[in-house]
C-alpha positions in Angstrom: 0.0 0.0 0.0 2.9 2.6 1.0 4.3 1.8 -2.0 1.2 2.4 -4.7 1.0 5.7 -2.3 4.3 6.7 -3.2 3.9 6.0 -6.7 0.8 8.5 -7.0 2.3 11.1 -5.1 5.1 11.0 -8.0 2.4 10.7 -10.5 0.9 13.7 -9.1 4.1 15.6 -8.8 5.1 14.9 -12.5 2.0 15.7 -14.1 1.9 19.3 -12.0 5.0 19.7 -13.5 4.8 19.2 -16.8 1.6 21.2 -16.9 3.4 24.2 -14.9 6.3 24.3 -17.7 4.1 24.4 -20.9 1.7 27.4 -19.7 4.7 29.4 -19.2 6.6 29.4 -22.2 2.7 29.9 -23.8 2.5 33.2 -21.5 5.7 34.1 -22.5 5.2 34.4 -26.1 1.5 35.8 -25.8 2.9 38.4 -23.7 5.4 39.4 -26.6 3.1 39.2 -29.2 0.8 41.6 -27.2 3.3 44.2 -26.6 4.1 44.4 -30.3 0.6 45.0 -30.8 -0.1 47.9 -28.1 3.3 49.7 -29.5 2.1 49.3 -33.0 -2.0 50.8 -31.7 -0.3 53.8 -29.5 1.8 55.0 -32.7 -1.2 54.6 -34.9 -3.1 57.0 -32.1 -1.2 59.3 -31.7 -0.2 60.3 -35.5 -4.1 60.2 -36.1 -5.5 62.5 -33.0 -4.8 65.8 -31.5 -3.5 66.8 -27.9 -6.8 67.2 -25.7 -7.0 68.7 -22.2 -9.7 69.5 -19.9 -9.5 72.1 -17.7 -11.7 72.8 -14.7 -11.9 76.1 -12.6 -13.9 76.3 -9.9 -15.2 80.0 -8.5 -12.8 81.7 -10.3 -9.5 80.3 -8.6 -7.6 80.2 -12.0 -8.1 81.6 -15.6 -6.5 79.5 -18.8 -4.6 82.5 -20.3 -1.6 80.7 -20.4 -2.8 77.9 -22.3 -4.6 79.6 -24.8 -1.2 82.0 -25.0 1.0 78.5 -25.5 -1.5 77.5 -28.6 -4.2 75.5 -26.9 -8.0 76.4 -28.1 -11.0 76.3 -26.7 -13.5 73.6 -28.0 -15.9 72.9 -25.6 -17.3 75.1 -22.4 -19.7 74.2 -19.9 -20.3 76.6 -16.5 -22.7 75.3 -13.8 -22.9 77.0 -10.8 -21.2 75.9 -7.3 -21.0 76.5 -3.4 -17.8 78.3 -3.0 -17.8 78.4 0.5 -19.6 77.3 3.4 -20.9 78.6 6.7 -21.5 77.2 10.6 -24.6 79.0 12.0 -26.1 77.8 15.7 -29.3 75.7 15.1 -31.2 78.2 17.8 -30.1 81.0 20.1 -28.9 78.8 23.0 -26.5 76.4 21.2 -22.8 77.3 21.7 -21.0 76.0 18.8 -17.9 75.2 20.2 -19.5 72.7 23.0 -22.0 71.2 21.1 -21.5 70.2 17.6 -25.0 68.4 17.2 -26.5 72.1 17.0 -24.4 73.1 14.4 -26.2 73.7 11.2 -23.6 74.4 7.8 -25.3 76.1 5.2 -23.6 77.8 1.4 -21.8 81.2 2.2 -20.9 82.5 -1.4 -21.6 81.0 -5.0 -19.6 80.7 -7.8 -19.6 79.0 -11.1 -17.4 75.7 -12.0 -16.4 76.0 -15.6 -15.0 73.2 -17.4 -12.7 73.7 -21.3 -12.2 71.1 -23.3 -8.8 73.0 -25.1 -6.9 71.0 -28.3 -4.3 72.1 -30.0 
């Protein structure tokens, strides 16, 4: 019985083996192939589209002079309009903020507007 034991535990062992050895050198050439492809689609992209960038600016924070003085254009522009800041008020005239913080209510100080560029050059 030890014996017959033994004998299946090599059995085992050798077939884990041999199956181990052959899906490696399959990986190995599947991975070459695939990296000759992706080099071969990023050149093809980026002869056939344009430099996009997106730009947000939120209440007025920045401004895109610069990119439009380095050569980019606007194409696209969408504003929506956004809290800028925020405010702690008391919830009633005898919560103190700084003890209680379930009686703080935060409500929108100032708005502003979010615009977001789509520039290409």
């Amino acid at each position: 019985m030890k014996k017959f034991l033994k004998t299946l535990n090599i059995f085992f062992i050798l077939i884990f083996l041999s199956s181990c050895n052959g899906e490696f050198n399959l990986n190995k050439s599947n991975k070459n192939n695939d990296r000759l492809n992706n080099s071969q689609k990023i050149n093809s992209q980026k002869i056939n589209t344009k430099d996009k960038l997106e730009i947000i600016i939120s209440c007025n924070e920045e401004s895109i002079e610069k990119y439009l003085k380095d050569g980019w254009k606007i194409k696209k522009k969408k504003s929506k309009e956004k809290v800028c800041t925020w405010k702690s008020i008391p919830a009633n005239n005898t919560c103190d903020i700084e003890k209680d913080k379930g009686c703080k209510i935060i409500k929108p100080d100032s708005y502003g507007t979010e615009t977001i560029y789509l520039l290409e050059k």
